[in-house]
mmCIF file of the C-alpha atoms, coordinates in Angstrom:
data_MODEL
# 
_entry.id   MODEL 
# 
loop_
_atom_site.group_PDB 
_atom_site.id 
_atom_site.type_symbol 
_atom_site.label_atom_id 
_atom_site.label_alt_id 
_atom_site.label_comp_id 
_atom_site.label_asym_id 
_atom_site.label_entity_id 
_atom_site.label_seq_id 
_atom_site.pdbx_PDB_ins_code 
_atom_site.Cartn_x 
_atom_site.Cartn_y 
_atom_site.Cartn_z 
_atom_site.occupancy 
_atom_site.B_iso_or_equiv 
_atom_site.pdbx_formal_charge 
_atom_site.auth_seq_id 
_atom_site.auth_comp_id 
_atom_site.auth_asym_id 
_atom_site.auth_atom_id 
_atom_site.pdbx_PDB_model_num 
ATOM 1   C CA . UNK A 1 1   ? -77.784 91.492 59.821 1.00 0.00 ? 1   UNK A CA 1 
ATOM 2   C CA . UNK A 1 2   ? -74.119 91.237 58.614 1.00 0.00 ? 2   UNK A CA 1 
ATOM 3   C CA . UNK A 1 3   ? -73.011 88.022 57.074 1.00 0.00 ? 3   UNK A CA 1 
ATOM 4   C CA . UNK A 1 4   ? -70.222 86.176 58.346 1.00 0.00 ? 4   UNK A CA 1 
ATOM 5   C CA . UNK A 1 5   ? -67.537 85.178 55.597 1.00 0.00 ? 5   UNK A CA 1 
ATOM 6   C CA . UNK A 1 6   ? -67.251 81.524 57.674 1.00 0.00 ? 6   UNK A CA 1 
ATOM 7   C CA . UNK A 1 7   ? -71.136 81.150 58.264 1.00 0.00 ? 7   UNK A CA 1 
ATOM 8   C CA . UNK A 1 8   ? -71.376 77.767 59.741 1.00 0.00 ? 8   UNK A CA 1 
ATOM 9   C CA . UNK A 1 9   ? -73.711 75.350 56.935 1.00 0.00 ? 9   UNK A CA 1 
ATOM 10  C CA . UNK A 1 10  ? -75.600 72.101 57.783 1.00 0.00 ? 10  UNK A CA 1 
ATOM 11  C CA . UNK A 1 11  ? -77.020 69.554 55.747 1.00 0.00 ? 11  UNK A CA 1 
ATOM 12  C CA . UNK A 1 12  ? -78.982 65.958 56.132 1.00 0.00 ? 12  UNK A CA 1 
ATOM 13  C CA . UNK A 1 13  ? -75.307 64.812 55.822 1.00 0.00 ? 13  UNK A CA 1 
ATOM 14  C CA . UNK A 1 14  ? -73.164 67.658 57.381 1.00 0.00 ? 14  UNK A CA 1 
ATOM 15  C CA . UNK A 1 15  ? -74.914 68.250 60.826 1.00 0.00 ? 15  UNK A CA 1 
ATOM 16  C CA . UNK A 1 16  ? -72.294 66.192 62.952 1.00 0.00 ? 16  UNK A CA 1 
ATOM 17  C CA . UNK A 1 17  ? -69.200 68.904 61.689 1.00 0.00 ? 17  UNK A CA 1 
ATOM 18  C CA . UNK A 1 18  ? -71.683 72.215 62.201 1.00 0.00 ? 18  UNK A CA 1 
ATOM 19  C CA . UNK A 1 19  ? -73.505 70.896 65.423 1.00 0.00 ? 19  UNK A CA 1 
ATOM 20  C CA . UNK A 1 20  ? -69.538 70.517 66.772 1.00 0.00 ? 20  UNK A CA 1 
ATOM 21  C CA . UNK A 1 21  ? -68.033 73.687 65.046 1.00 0.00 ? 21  UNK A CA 1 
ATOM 22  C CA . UNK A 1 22  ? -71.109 75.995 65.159 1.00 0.00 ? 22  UNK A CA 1 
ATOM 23  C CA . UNK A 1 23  ? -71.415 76.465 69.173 1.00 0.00 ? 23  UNK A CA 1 
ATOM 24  C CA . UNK A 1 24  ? -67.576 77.169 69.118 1.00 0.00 ? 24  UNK A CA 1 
ATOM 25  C CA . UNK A 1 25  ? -67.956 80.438 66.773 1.00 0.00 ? 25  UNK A CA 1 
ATOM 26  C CA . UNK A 1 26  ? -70.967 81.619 68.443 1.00 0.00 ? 26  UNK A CA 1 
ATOM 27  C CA . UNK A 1 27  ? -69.047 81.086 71.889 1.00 0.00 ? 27  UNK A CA 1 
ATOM 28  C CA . UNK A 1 28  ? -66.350 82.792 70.327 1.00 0.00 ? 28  UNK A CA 1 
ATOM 29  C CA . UNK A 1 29  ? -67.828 85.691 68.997 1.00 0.00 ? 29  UNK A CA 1 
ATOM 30  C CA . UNK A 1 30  ? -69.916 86.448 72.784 1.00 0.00 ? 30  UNK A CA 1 
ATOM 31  C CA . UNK A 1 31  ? -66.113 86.081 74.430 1.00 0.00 ? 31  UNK A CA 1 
ATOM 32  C CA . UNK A 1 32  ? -64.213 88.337 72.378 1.00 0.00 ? 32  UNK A CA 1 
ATOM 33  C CA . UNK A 1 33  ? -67.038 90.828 70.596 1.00 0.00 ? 33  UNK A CA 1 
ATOM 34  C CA . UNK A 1 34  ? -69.465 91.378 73.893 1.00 0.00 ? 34  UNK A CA 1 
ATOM 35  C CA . UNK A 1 35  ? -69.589 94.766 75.900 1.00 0.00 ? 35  UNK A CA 1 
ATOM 36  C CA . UNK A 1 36  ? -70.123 91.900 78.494 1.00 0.00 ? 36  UNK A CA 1 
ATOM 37  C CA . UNK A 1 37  ? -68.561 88.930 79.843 1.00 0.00 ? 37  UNK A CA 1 
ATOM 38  C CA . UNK A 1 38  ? -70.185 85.628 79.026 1.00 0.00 ? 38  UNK A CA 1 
ATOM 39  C CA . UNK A 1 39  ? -69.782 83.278 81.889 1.00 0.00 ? 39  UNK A CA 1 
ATOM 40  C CA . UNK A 1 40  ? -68.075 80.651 80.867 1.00 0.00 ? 40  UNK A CA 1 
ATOM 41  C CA . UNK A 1 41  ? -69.946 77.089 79.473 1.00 0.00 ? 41  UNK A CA 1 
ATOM 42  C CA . UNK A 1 42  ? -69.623 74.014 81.462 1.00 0.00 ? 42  UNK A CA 1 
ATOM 43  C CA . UNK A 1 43  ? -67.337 71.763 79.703 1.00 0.00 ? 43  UNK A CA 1 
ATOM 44  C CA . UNK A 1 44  ? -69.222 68.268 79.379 1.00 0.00 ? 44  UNK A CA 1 
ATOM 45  C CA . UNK A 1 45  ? -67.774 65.317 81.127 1.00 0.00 ? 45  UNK A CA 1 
ATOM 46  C CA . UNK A 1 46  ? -66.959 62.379 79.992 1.00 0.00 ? 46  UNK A CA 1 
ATOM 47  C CA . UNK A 1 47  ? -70.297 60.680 79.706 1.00 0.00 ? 47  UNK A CA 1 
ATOM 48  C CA . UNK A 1 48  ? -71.458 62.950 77.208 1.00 0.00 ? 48  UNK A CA 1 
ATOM 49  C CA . UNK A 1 49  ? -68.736 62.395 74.527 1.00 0.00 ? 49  UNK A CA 1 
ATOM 50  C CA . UNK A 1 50  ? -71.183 60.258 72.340 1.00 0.00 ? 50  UNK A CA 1 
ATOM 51  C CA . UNK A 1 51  ? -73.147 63.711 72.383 1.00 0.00 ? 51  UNK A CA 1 
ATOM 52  C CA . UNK A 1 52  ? -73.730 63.597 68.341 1.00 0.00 ? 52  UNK A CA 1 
ATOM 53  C CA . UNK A 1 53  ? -74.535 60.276 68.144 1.00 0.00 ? 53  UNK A CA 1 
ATOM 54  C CA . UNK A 1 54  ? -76.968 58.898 65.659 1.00 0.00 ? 54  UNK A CA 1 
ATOM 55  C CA . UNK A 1 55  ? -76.921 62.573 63.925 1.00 0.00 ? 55  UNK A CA 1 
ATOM 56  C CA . UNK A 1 56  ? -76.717 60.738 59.922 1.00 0.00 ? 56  UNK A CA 1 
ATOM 57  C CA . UNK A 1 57  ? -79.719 60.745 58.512 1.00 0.00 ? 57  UNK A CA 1 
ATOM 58  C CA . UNK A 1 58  ? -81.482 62.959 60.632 1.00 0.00 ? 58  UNK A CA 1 
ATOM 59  C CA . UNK A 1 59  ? -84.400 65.830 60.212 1.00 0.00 ? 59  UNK A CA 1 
ATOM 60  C CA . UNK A 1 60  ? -84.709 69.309 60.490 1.00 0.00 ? 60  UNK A CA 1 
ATOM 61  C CA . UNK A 1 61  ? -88.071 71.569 61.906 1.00 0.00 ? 61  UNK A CA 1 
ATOM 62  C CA . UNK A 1 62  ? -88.715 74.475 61.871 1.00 0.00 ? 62  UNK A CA 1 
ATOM 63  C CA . UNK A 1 63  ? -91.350 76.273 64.027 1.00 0.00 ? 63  UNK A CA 1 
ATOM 64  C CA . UNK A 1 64  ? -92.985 79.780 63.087 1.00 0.00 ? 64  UNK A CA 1 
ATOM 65  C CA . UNK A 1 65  ? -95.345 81.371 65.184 1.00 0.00 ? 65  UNK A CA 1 
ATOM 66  C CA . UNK A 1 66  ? -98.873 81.840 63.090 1.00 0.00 ? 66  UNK A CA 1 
ATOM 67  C CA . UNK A 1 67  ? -97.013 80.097 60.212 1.00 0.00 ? 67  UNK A CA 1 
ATOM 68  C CA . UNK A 1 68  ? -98.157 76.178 60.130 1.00 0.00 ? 68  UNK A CA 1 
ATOM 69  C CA . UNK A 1 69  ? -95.970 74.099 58.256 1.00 0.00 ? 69  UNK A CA 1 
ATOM 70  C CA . UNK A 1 70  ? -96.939 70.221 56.503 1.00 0.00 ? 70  UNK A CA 1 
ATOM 71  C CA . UNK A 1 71  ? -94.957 68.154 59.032 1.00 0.00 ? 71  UNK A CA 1 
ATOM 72  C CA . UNK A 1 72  ? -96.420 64.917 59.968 1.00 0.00 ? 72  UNK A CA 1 
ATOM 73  C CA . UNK A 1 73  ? -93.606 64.044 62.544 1.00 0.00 ? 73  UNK A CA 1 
ATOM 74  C CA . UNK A 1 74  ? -95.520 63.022 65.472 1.00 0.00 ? 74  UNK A CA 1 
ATOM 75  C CA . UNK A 1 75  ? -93.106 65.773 67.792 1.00 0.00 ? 75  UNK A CA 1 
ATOM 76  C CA . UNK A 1 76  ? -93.624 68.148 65.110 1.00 0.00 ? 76  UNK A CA 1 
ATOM 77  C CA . UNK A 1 77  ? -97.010 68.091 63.873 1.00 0.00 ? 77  UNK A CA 1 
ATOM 78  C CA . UNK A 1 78  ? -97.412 70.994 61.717 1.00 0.00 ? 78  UNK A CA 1 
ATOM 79  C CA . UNK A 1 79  ? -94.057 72.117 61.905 1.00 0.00 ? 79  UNK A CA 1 
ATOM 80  C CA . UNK A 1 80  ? -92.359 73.210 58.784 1.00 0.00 ? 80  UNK A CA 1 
ATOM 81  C CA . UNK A 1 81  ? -90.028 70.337 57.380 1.00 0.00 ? 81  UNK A CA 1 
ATOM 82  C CA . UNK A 1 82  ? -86.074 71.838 56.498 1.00 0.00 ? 82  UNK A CA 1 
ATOM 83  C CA . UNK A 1 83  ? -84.091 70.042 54.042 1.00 0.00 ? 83  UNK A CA 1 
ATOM 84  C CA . UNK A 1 84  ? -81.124 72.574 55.092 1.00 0.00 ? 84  UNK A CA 1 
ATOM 85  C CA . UNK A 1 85  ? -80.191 75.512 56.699 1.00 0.00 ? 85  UNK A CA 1 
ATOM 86  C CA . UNK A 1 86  ? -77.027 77.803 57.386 1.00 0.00 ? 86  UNK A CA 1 
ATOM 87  C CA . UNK A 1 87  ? -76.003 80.594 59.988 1.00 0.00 ? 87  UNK A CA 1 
ATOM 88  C CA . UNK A 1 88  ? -72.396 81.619 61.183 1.00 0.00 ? 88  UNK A CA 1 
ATOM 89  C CA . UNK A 1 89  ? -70.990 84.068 63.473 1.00 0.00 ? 89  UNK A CA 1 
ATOM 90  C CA . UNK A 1 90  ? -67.469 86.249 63.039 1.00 0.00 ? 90  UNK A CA 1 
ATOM 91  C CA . UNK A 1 91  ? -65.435 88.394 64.764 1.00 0.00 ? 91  UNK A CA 1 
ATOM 92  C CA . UNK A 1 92  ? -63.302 91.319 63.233 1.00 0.00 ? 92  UNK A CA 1 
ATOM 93  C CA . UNK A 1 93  ? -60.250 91.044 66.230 1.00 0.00 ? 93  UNK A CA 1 
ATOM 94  C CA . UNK A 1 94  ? -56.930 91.148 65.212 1.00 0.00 ? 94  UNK A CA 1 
ATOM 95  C CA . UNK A 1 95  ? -53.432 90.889 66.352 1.00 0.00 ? 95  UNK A CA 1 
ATOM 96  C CA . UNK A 1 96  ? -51.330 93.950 66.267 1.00 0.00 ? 96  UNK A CA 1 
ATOM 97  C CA . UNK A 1 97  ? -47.836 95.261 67.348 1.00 0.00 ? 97  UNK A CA 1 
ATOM 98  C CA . UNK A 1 98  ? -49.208 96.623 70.750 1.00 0.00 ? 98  UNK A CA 1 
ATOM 99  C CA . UNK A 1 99  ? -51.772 93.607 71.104 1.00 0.00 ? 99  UNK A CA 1 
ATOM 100 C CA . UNK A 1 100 ? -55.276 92.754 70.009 1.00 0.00 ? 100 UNK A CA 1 
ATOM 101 C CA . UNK A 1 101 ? -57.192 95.388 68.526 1.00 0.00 ? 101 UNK A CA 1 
ATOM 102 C CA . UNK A 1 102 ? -61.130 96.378 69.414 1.00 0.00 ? 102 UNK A CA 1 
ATOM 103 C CA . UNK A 1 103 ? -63.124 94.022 67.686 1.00 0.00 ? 103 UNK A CA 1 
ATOM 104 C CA . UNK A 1 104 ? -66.823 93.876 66.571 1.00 0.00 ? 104 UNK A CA 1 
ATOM 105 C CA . UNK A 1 105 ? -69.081 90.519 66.102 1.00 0.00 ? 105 UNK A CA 1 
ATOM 106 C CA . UNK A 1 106 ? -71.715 89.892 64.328 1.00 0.00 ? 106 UNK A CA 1 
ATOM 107 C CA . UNK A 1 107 ? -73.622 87.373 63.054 1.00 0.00 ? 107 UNK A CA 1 
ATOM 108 C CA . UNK A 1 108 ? -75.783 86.044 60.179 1.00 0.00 ? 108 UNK A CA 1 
ATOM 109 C CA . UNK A 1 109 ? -79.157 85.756 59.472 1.00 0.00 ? 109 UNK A CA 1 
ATOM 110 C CA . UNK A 1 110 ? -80.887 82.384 59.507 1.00 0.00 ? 110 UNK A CA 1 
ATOM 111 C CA . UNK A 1 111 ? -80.965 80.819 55.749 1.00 0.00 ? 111 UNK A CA 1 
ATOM 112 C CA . UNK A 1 112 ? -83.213 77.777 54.838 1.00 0.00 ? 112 UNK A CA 1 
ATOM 113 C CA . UNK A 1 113 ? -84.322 75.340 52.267 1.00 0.00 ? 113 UNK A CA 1 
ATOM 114 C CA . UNK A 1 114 ? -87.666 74.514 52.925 1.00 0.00 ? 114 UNK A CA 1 
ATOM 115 C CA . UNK A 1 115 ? -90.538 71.944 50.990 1.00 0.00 ? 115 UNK A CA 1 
ATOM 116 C CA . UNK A 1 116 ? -93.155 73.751 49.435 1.00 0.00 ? 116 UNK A CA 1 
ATOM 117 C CA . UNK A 1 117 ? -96.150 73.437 51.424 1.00 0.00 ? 117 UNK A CA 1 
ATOM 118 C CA . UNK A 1 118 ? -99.006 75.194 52.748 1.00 0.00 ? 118 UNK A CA 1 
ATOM 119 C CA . UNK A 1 119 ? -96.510 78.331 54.859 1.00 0.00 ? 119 UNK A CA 1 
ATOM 120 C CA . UNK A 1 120 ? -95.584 79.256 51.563 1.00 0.00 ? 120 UNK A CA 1 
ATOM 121 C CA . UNK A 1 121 ? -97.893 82.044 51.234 1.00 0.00 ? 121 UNK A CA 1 
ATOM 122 C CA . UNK A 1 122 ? -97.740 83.040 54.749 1.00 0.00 ? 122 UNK A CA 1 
ATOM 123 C CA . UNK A 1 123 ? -94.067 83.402 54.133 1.00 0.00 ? 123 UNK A CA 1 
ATOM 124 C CA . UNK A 1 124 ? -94.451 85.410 50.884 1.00 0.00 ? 124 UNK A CA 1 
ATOM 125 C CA . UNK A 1 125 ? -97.088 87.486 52.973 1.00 0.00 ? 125 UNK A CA 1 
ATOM 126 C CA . UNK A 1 126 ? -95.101 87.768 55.660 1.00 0.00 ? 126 UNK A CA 1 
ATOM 127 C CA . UNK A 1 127 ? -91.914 89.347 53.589 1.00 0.00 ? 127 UNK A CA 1 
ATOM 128 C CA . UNK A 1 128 ? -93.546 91.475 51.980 1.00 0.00 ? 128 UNK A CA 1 
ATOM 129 C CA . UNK A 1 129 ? -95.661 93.067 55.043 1.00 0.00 ? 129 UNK A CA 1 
ATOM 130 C CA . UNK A 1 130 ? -92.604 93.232 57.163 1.00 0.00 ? 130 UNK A CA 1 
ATOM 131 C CA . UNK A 1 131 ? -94.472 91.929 60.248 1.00 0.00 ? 131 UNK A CA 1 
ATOM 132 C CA . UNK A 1 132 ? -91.928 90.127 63.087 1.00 0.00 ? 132 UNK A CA 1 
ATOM 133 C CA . UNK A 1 133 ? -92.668 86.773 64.513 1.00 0.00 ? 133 UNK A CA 1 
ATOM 134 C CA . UNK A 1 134 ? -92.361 86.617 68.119 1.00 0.00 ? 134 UNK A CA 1 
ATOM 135 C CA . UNK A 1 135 ? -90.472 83.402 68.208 1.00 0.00 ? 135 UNK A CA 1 
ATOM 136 C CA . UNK A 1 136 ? -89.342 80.861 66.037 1.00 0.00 ? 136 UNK A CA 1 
ATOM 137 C CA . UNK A 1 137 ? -87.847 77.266 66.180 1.00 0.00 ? 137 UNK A CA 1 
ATOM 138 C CA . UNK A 1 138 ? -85.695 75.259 64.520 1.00 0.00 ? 138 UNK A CA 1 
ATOM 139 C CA . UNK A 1 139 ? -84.791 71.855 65.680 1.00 0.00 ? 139 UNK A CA 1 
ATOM 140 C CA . UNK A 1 140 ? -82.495 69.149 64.522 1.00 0.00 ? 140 UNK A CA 1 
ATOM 141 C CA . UNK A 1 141 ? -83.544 65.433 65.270 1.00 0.00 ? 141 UNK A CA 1 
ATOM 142 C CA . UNK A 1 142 ? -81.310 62.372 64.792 1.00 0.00 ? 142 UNK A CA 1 
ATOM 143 C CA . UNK A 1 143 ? -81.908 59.559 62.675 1.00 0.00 ? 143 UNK A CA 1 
ATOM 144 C CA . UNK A 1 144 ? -82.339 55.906 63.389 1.00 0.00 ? 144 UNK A CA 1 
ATOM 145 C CA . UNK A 1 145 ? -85.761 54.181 65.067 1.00 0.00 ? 145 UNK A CA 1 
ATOM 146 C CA . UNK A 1 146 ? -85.807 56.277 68.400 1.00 0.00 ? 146 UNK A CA 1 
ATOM 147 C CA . UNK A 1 147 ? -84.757 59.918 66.923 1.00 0.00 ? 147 UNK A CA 1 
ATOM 148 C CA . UNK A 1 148 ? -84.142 62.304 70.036 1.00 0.00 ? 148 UNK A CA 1 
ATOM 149 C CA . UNK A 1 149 ? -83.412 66.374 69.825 1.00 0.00 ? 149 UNK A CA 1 
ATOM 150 C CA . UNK A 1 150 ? -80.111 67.429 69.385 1.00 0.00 ? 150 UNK A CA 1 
ATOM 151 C CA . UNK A 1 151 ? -80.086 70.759 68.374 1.00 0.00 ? 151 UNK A CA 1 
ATOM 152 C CA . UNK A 1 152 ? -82.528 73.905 68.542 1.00 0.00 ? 152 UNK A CA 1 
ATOM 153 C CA . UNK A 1 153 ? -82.063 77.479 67.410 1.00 0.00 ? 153 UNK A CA 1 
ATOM 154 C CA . UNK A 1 154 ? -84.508 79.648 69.476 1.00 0.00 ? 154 UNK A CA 1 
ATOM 155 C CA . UNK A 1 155 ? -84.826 83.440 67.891 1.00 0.00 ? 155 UNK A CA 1 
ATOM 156 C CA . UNK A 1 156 ? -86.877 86.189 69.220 1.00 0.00 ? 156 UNK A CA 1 
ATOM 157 C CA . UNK A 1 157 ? -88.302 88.912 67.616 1.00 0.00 ? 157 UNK A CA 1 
ATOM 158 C CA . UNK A 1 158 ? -87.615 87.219 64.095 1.00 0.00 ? 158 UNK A CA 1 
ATOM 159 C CA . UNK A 1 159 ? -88.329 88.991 60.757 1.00 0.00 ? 159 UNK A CA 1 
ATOM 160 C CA . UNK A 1 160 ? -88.715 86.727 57.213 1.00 0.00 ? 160 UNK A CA 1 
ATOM 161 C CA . UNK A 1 161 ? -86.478 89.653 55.129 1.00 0.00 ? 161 UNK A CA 1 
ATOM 162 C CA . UNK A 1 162 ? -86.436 87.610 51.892 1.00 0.00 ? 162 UNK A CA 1 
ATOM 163 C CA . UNK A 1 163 ? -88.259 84.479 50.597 1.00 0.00 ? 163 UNK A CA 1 
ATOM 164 C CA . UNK A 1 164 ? -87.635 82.925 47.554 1.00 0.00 ? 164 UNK A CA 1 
ATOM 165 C CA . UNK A 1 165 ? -89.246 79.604 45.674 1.00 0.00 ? 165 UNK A CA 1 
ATOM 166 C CA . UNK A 1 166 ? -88.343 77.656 42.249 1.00 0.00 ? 166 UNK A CA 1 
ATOM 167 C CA . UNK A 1 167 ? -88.862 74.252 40.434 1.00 0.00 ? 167 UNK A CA 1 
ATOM 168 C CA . UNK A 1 168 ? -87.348 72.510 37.112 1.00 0.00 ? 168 UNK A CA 1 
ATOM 169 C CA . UNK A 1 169 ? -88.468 69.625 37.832 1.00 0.00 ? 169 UNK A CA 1 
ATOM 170 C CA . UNK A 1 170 ? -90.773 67.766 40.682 1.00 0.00 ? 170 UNK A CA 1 
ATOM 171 C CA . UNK A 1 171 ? -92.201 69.669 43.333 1.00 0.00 ? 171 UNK A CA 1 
ATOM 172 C CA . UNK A 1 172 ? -90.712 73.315 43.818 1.00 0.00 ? 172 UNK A CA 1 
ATOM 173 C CA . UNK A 1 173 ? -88.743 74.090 46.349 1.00 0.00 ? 173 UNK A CA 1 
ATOM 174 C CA . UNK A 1 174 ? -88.108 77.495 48.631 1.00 0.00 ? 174 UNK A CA 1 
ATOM 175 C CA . UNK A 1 175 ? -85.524 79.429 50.087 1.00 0.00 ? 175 UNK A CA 1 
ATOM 176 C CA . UNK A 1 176 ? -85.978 82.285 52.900 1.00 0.00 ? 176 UNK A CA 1 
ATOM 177 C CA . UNK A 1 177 ? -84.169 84.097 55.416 1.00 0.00 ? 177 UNK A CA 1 
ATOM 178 C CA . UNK A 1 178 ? -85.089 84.968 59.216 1.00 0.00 ? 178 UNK A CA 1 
ATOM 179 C CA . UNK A 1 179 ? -83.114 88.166 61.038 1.00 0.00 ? 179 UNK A CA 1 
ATOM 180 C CA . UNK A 1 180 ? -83.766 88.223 64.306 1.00 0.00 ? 180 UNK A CA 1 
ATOM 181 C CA . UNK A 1 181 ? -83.067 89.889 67.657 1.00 0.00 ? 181 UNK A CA 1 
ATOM 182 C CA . UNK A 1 182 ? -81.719 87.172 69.990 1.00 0.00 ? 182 UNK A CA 1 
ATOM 183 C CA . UNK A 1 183 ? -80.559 83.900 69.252 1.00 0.00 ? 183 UNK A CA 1 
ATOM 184 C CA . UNK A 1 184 ? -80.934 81.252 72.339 1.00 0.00 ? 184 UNK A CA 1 
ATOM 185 C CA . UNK A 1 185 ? -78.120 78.387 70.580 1.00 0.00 ? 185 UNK A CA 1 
ATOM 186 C CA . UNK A 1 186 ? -78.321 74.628 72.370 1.00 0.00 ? 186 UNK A CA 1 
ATOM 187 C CA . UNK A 1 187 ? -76.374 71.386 72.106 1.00 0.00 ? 187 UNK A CA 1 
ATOM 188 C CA . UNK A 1 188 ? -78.747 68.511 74.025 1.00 0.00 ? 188 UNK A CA 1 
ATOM 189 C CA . UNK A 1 189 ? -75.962 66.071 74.859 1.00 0.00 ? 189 UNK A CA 1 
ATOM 190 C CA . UNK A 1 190 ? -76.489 62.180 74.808 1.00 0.00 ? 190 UNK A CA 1 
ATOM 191 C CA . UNK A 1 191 ? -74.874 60.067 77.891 1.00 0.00 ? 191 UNK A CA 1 
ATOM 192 C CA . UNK A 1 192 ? -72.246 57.556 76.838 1.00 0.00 ? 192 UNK A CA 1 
ATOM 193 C CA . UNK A 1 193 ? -74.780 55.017 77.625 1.00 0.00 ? 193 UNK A CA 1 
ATOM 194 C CA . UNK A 1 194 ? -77.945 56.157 75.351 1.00 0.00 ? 194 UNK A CA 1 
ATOM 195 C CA . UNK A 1 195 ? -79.442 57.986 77.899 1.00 0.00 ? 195 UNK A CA 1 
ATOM 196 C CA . UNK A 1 196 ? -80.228 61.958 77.750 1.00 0.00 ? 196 UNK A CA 1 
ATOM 197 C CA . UNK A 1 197 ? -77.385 63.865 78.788 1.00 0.00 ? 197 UNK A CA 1 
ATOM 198 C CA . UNK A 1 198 ? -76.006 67.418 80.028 1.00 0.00 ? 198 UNK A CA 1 
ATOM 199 C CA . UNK A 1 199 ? -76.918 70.647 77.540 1.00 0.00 ? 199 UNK A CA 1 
ATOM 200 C CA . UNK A 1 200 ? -75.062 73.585 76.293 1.00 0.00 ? 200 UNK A CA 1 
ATOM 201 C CA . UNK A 1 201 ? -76.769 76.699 75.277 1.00 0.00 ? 201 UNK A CA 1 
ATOM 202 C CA . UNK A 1 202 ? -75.502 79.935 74.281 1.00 0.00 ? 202 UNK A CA 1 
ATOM 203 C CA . UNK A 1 203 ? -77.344 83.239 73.781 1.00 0.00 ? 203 UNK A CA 1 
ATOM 204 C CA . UNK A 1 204 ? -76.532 86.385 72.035 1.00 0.00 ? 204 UNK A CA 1 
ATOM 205 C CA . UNK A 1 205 ? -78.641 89.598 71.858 1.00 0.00 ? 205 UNK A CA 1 
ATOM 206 C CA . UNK A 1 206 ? -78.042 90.977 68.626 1.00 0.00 ? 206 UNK A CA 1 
ATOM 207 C CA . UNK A 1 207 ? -79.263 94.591 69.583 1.00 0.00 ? 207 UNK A CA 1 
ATOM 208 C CA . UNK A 1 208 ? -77.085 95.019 72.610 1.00 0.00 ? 208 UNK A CA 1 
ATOM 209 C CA . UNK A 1 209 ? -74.414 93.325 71.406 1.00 0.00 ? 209 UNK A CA 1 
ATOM 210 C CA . UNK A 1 210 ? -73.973 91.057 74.994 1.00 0.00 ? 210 UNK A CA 1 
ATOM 211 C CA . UNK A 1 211 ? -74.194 86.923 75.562 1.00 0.00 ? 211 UNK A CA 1 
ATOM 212 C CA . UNK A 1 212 ? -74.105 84.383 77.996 1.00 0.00 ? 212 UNK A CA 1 
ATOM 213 C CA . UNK A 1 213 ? -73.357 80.825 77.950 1.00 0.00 ? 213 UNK A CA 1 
ATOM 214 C CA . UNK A 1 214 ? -74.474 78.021 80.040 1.00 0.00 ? 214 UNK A CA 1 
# 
């Protein structure tokens, strides 16, 4: 997977600016890089605009098939717990005298910070055997005393390509990178009055270079 040089990154305290910006680059990058036309995403209307609501302070899970994680969230359970992640998407277009030129997307792996827990060997294994994952999961959950889903990266065909762990001092901590073959990309919106509201999802197939959005 190619890097992009404006990778979207999300923190505890930066997922309100990347859950806004980061469908935007991956819609833009299935519009203008695609062998196919993505149909166009529903814009939301106007009960959704509190759709980030409540994002401060909020948690991160990640979900990898035959990898259990420590998590003792009760919508989680044994879900690997993310202190951060980062992905991005870019697109090589560019204006010219006669007009835009052919362009190329692409898009970055998956990076994450993860506690050190009881995957940590599976994930070590797992780089160093090469064996995919059929699916994996990472979901971002709001803060506050009734946390709802507001994000989720779905990836199929995912591969752990590097895996890394340290420590100074306290517990160490770990680092590792998914590549993958599709990436399923969804905003859950929340109503202006609390309630759930509309989603937005957008998918790319890395491997045939085509998307959709819904």
């Amino acid at each position: 997977m190619v890097d992009g040089n404006d990778a979207f990154t999300t923190t505890r305290r930066g997922a309100l600016k990347t859950g806004a910006l980061g469908l935007g680059g991956l819609t833009s990058a299935i519009a203008l890089g695609g062998t196919e036309a993505a149909s166009a995403a529903a814009l939301p209307s106007m009960d959704t605009v509190a759709a980030l609501a409540g994002v401060s302070g909020g948690s991160y899970f990640l979900q990898l098939d035959g990898i259990p994680g420590d998590s003792v969230d009760e919508r989680h359970l044994a879900w690997i717990d993310v202190e951060s992640y980062s992905w991005g998407a870019s697109n090589s277009s560019a204006v010219s005298g006669s007009g835009w030129s052919s362009s190329k997307a692409s898009i970055s792996n998956l990076n994450l910070s993860t506690q050190f827990g009881s995957a940590s060997p599976l994930l070590f294994l797992r780089t160093m055997n090469g064996k995919h994952v059929s699916t994996a999961v990472l979901q971002g959950m709001t803060g506050g005393d009734t946390p709802r889903k507001f994000l989720e990266l779905e990836l199929k065909d995912v591969a752990v390509i590097s895996y890394q762990s340290s420590a100074s001092e306290g517990p160490p901590f770990e680092s590792l990178s998914l590549a993958f073959a599709i990436i399923k990309y969804t905003l859950f919106l929340q109503s202006a009055t609390g309630g759930v509201g509309e989603t937005i999802s957008a998918t790319w197939n890395v491997r045939t270079g085509t998307g959709s959005a819904t």
